[in-house]
N, C-alpha and C positions, 0 to 999 in steps of 0.2 A: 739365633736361628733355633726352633724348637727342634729336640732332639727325638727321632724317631723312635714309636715303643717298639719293644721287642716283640717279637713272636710271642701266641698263645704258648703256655711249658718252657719259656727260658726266661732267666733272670741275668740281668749283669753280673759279674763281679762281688762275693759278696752279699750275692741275697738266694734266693732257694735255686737247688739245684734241676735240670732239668727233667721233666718228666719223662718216665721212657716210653718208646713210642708205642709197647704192646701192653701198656695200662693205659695208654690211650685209644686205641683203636678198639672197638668193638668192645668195651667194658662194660658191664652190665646186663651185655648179649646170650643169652643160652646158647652151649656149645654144639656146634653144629647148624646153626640157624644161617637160609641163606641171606647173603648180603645184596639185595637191590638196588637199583638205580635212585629210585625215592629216598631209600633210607640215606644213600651216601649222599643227594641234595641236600637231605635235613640237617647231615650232620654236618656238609659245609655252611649250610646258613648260620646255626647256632655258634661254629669258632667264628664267622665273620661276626657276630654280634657282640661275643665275648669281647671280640679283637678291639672292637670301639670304644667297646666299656672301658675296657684297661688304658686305652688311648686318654681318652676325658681323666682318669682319673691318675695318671701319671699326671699331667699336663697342669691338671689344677694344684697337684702335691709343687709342682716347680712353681707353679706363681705364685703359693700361698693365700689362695682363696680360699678359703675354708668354711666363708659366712652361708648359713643354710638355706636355701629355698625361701621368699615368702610365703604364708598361707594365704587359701581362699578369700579368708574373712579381711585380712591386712590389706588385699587388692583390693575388695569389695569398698572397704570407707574409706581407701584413698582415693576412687575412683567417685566417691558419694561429695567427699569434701571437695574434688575439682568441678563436679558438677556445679554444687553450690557457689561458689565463688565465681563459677560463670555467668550461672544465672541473676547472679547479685550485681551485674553489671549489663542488661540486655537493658537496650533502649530501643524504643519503636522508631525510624527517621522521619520527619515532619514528611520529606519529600512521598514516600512512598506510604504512609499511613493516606493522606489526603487522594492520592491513585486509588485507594484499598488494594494495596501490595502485601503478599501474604507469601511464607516460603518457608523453607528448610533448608540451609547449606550445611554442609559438611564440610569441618574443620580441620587438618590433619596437624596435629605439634607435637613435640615432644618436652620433656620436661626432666631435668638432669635429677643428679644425687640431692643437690642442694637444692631445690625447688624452684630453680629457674628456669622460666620459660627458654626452649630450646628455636629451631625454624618450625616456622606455622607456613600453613598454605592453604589455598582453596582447593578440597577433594572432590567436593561435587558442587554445582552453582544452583541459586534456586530460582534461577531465571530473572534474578530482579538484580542488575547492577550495584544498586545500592544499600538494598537488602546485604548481598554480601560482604561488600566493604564493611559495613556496621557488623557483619559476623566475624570478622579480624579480626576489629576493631577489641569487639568484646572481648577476646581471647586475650587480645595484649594487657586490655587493664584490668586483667583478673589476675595477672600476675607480681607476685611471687606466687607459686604454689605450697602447698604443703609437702614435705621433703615424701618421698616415696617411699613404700616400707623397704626394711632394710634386708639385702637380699638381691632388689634388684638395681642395676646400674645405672640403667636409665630408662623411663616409658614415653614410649611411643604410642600415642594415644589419638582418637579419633570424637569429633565431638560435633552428635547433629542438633543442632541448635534451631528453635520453631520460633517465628518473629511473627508476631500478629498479635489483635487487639483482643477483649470478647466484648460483647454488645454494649457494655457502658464505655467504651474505649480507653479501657487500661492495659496497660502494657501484659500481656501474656507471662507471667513469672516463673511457667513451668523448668524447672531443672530439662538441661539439655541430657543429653543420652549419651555417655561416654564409656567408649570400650577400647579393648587394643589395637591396633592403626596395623597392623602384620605388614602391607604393602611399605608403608613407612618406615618398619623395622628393618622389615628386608631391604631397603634403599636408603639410609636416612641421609645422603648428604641430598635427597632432594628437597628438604625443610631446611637445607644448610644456607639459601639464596645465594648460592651459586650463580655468576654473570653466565655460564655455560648452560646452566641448566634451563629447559622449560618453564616457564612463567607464565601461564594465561593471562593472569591479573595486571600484566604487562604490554600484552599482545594492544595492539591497537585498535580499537571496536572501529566499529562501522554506524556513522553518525546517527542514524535512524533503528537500531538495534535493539534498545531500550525500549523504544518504542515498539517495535515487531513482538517482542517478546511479550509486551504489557497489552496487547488491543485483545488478546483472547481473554482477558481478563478486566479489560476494561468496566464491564456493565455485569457485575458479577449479581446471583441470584442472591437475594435479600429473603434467609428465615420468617416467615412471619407465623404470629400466633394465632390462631384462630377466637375470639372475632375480631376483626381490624377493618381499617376503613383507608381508601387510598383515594387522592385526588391529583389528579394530574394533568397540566397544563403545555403545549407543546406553539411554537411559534416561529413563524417564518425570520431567518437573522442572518445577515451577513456579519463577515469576520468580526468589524467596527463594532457592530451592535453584540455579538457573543464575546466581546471582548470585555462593552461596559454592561453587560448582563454578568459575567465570570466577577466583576467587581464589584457591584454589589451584594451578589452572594458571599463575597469577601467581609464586608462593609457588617453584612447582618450576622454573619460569623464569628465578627468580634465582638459584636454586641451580646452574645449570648456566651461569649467563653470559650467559643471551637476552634479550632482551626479552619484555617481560610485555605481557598485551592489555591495550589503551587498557579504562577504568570500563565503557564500554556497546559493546566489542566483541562481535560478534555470529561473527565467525571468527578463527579465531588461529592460526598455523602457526611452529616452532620447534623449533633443533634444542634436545636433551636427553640427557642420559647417562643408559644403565641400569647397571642393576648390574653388574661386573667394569669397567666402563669404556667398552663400548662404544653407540657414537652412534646415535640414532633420530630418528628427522624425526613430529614429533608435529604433531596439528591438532585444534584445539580449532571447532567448530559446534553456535551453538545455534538450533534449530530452533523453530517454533510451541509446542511443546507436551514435544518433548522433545530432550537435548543428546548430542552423540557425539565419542569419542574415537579417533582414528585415527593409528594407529603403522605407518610406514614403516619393515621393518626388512628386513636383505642375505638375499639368496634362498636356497633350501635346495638341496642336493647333489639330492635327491632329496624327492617334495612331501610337505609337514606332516611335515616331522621336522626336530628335535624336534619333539613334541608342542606343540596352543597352551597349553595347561593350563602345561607347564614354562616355555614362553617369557613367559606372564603375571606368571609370578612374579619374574621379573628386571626389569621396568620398573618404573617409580616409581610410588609411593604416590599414584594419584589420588583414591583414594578412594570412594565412592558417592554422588551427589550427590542420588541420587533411587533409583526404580524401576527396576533392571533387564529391560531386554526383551530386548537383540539382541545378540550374540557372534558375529563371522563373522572366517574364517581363508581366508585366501587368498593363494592362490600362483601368482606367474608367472613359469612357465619357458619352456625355451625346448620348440621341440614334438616333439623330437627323442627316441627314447629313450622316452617315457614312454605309459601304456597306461590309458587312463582307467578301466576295467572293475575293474584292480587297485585303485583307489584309494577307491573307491564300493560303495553298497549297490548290485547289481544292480536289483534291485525295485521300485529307487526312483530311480535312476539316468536323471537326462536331460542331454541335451549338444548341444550348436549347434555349426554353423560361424557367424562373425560375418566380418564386411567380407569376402564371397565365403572364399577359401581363407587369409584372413589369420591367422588365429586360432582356436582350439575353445575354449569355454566348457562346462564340467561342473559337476553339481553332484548330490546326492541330498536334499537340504532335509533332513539328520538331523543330530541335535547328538551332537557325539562325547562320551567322557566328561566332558569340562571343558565342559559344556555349549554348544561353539564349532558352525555350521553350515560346512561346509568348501565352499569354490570351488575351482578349479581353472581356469587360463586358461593353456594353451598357444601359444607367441606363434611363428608362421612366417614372418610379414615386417611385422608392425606396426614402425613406428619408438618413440619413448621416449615423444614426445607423445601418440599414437594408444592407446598401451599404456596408458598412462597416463589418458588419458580411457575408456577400455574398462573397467581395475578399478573407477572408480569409478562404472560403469555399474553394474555386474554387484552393488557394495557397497550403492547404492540400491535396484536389486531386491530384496537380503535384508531391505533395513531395511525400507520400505513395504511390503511384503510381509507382514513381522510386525507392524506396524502399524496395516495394513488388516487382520488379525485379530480382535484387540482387539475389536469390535466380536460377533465370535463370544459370548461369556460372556455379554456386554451382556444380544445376543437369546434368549440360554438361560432366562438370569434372568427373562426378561420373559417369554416364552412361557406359563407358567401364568399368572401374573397377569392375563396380557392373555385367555385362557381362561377364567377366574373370571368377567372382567367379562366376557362374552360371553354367557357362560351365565344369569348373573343379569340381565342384559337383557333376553335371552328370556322367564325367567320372570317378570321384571316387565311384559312387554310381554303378555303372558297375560293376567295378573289387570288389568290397565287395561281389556280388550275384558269382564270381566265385574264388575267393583266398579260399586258405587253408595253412591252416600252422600259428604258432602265429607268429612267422617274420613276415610275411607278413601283415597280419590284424594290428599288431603294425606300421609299415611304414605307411599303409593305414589311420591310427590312428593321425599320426604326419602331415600329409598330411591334413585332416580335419579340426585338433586345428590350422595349420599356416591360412587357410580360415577362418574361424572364427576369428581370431585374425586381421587378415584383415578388415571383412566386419567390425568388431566391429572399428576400427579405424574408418572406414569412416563413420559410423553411428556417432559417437561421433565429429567429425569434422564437420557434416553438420546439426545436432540435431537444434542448435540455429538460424544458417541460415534460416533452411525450417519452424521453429515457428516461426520466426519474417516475415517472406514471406506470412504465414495466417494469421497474426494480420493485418499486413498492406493492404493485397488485401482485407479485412474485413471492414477497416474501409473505403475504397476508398467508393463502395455504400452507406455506409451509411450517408457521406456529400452530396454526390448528393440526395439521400433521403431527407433530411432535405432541399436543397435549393429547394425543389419545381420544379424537373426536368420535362418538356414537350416538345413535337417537336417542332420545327420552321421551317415549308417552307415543302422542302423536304430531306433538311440535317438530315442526321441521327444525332441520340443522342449523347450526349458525351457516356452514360453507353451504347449503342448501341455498340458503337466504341470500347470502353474497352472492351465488352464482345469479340468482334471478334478479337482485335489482341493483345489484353491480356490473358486472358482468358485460349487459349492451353497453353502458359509459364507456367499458375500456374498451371493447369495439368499436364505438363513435370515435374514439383518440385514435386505436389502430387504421379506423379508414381513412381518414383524415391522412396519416401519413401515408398511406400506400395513394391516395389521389395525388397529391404532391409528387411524389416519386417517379409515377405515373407520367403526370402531365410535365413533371420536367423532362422526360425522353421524351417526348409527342415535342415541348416545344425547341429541344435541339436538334430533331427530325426536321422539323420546319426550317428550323432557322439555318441548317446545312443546306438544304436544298435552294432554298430560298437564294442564298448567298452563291450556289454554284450556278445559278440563272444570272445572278448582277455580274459574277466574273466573266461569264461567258460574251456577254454583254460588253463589256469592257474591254477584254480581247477582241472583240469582233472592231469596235471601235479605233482600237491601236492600230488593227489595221491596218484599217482607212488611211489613218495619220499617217503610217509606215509610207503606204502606196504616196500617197500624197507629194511625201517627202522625195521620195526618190525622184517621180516627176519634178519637182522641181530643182532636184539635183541634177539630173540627165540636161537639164536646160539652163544651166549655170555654167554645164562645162560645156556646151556649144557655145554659146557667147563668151566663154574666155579663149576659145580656139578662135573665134572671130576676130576677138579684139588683140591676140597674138599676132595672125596675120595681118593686120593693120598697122601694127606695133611693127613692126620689120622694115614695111614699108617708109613710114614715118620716120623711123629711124635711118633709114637708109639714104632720104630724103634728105635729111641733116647733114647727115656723112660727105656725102655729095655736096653740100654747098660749100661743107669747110675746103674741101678738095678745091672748089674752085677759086678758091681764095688765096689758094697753095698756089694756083698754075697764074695767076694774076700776079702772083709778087714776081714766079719765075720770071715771066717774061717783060716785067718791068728791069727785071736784074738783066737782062739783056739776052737770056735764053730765048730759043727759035722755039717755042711751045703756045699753040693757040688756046687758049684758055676753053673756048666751047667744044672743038673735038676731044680735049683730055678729060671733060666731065660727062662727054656723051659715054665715053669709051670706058671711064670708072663707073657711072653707074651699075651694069649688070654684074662685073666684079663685087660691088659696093651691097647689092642686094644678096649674091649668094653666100658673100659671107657674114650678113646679118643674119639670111637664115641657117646657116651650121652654125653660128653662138645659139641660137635660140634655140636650135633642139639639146644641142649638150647639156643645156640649163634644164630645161622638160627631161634628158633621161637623167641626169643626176639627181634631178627633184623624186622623179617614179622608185629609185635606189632606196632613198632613203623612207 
């Protein structure tokens, strides 16, 4: 047990004698001088300070530590050669490079006298599951370290580690950033992995997690250079079909040396060779409903030339995965030199300025021969990021744009149909204010449910069409929102242009569903009423039946009262002859009894007590 220091001015046994207390007290004070409140605080803090000191250094004299401080500089390159030997072991993980998963966790370990890795943990997560595990990972096999300068006993250390690619896709080799872990100092059996302590990396995720975490990053902004050229191809696909579309972008990924996308990648970016040899930066997305193909390829001298038609033909075989919708060609140069008016249908011709004077955006929404719709994005002072997040501004508006169409044919198709039932509504709501008869209202009935049955089908066939028609025409504003849309000249806007000859379409699809909606309440108005006429009908009918029935019950039970009293007699009839067959034997056996007075005279006996069995039978039957 450490042995308690002494008081400031006293020594054990032995070593200096005690200081007396009137060379301590106010020494050094001019005589006379008064003594304040302040002053006697100051000069309790100073022996409290004193007091520690001597404490530390009694304490180190008993354990014989005596080794000195390290310096600045000792920490500095031992802190430099951990970095290195970390960074001498960072791998990119196939899974999360093919995501485009990018991050920084924080490492927390410590690392003893002898340079052994001490407990490591994850201090902060960089959102990507697998990203971290590989930041552990790195930490374990960089170990043994280099021993720590001498001095200190053990470091507790902290180390943010940057995992990602740069544009040729090589592994990031920059040295991590290591400094002292204090939180870890102050606690270190939490690196100790302790079955007690908190473990995140333990904790049981939640199946769809990785995912949550990675969709904000799914479709991340792609730097581009100014000039570049971008083609991209978008297509209607079910799972089946973006499943063998994901494969053979697998397929042309090895052929070229890249990595291929992970089984249920959902984006994939990679370089590729076209044909003669030169490189394209391809990206594979697949979308709710449908998947797109996007080739980064080196800018033109002057815009869309070559043609996209020629330049399609020199990329790689992707193939068709599905339904073609969307073809856009786009070019960003620089703004110097070029004259939008040349390059466009006038007629059709709209153009922005974006981020104030940063940029013009043109376009005339026409498909040139090779059925491509052309852009145009003039860049004045975007940087490569900005540029880069602006194309694929400008690629989303083409695609939802054509997307949010789709919905167009839907309502075309539908429009008579939904006509037909409207009409024949009418005319059935006619003949209901004058039919009579349940026939009739029954047919009128069948009539109704085949309409209903009807509109319900085509409600149910265009339901997803005309939701995905307001997702998409929803989201067209709001990329032009974000890039900063403003006039240029006297060209109307792009959102100008979409309002005027987009704009009725998605009204033609909105009224379409509001008539449906519509006439399905009109035709379950109908068909209530309708139906509260055949029931009533029906009821009236029961009735009848009811009445019917009864009459003919009321006269089932006077014909069995009839044939009751019939029955008495008849039986009593009977009874009587046996009796006289009783009084024949008597008076053969030599009894004085005339056979015909003794059945005259059992008769009325003979009937009344047929009839008291017969009613006892009639109340016991009423009982039960």
């Amino acid at each position: 047990m450490r042995e308690r220091a002494p008081p400031l001015g006293e020594t054990r046994p032995g070593g200096r004698p005690k200081t007396k207390p009137g060379a301590r007290r106010g020494a050094g004070a001019p005589k006379g001088t008064p003594r304040g409140g302040e002053q006697a605080q100051e000069q309790a803090r100073e022996r409290e300070k004193a007091a520690r000191r001597e404490t530390h250094r009694v304490a180190s004299a008993r354990s014989g530590d005596a080794a000195p401080r390290p310096s600045g500089a000792d920490i500095g390159a031992f802190r430099s050669a951990v970095a290195a030997r970390v960074a001498a072991m960072k791998r990119y993980p196939a899974g999360a490079r093919s995501r485009g998963e990018t991050g920084r966790p924080v490492i927390a370990f410590s690392v003893s006298p002898a340079g052994a890795l001490g407990g490591v943990s994850l201090a902060r997560s960089s959102g990507h599951g697998e990203l971290d595990a590989e930041a552990l990972s790195m930490v374990r096999r960089a170990a043994p370290f280099p021993r720590p300068p001498l001095g200190a006993p053990r470091s507790f250390l902290s180390a943010s580690v940057s995992i990602c690619a740069d544009e040729r896709h090589r592994v990031d080799r920059t040295a991590p950033v290591i400094c002292e872990n204090a939180a870890v100092a102050a606690a270190p059996e939490r690196c100790s992995g302790r079955q007690d302590d908190p473990d995140p990396s333990k904790w049981t995720p939640h199946p769809h997690r990785d995912a949550l975490l990675g969709e904000v990053h799914a479709r991340p902004f792609r730097p581009l250079t100014t000039p570049a050229r971008i083609l991209r191809f978008a297509f209607l696909a079910n799972a089946e079909e973006a499943a063998a579309a994901r494969a053979r972008v697998g397929e042309l990924c090895l052929a070229s040396g890249a990595p291929g996308p992970a089984p249920d990648a959902k984006h994939h970016r990679a370089p590729m060779q076209a044909d003669g040899g030169a490189m394209i930066d391809f990206a594979y997305e697949q979308h709710g409903e449908f998947i797109t193909y996007t080739i980064v390829l080196p800018g033109p001298a002057k815009p869309f030339d070559p043609p996209a038609g020629a330049l399609a033909r020199t990329l790689p075989d992707f193939g068709a995965p599905g339904r073609h919708v969307v073809s856009v060609d786009l070019c960003l140069l620089p703004a110097t030199g070029v004259d939008v008016a040349e390059c466009f249908d006038r007629a059709s011709l709209a153009v922005s300025r974006v981020r104030g004077d940063a940029a013009v955006v043109a376009t005339d929404f026409r498909a040139d021969a090779a059925g491509f719709v052309r852009w145009l994005v003039l860049n004045s002072s975007l940087d490569d990021n900005a540029a880069g997040a602006m194309c694929v501004r400008m690629l989303e508006v083409e695609t939802y744009r054509t997307m949010a169409l789709l919905g167009l044919p839907e309502a075309m198709r539908l429009s008579p149909r939904t006509a037909r039932i409207e009409r024949e509504l009418a005319e059935v709501s006619s003949e209901i204010s004058r039919s009579e008869g349940l026939k009739t209202d029954s047919n009128l009935l069948d009539r109704l449910t085949h309409l209903a049955a009807d509109l319900e089908m085509d409600v149910a066939s265009s339901a997803y069409r005309f939701g995905a028609t307001r997702a998409y025409n929803e989201l067209v504003p709001q990329r032009l929102q974000a890039a900063g849309e403003e006039s240029y000249a006297l060209y109307p806007t792009i959102t100008s242009f979409l309002d005027r000859r987009v704009a009725p379409a998605m009204r033609t699809c909105r009224i379409i569903e509001e008539r449906q909606a519509k006439l399905s309440e009109k035709l379950t108005r109908a068909t209530n009423l309708l139906r509260t006429r055949v029931d009533v009908e029906i009821e009236a009918q029961n009735s009848k039946l009811l009445s019917a029935m009864n009459e003919r019950a009321s006269m089932q039970l006077r014909l069995q009262q009839t044939v009751e009293g019939l029955s008495v007699a008849a039986i009593s009839y009977y009874v009587v002859s046996l009796l006289g067959y009783v009084y024949k034997a008597m008076k053969s056996a030599g009894l004085h009894v005339d056979p015909d007075i003794a059945m005259g005279l059992s008769a009325p006996l003979v009937l009344l007590g047929m009839w008291w069995v017969v009613r006892r039978i009639r109340m016991s039957h009423a009982e039960h």
